[in-house]
N, C-alpha and C positions, 0 to 999 in steps of 0.2 A: 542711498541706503534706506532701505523703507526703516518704517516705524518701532515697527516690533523688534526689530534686529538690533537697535537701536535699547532698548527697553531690554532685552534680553543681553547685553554686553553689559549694562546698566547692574542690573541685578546679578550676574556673573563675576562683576570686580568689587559689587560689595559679600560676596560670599568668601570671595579671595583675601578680602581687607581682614575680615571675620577669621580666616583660617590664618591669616600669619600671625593676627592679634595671639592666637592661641598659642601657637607657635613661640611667640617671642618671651610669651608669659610662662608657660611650662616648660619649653624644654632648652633656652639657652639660658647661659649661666654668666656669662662673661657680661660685663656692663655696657660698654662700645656699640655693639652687634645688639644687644638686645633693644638698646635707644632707637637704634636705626631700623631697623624692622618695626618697631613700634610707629615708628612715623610714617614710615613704607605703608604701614597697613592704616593707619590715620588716611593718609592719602589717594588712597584705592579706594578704599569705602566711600570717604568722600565724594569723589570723581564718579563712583558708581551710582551714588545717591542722584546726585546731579544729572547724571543722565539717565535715572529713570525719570524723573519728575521735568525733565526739561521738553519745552513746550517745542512741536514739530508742526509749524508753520514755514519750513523752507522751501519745499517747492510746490507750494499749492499754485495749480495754474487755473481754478475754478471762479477765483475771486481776481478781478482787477481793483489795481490799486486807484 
């Protein structure tokens, strides 16, 4: 998978982290479901963050080890 694609999932799942935050904060009401999307979207953002900033060193064939 190239780089950008890569970088572009990255920033995609913390926008999604972003949109359930909102979500769980404004429009659910019940305590349970609201926990759980709360961490849902903890976790995605996370996960997104991580793979924008994560280093892509996996198939360089330019350098010998």
């Amino acid at each position: 998978m190239k780089g950008w694609k890569i970088r572009a999932i990255g920033l995609l799942l913390m926008v999604f982290g972003g949109l359930l935050f909102i979500w769980s904060v404004r429009d659910i009401q019940s305590e349970w479901p609201q926990i759980f999307v709360g961490l849902l979207s903890v976790f995605s953002t996370a996960m997104g963050f991580a793979l924008t900033i994560m280093p892509l060193d996996i198939n360089n064939e330019d350098t010998e080890a």
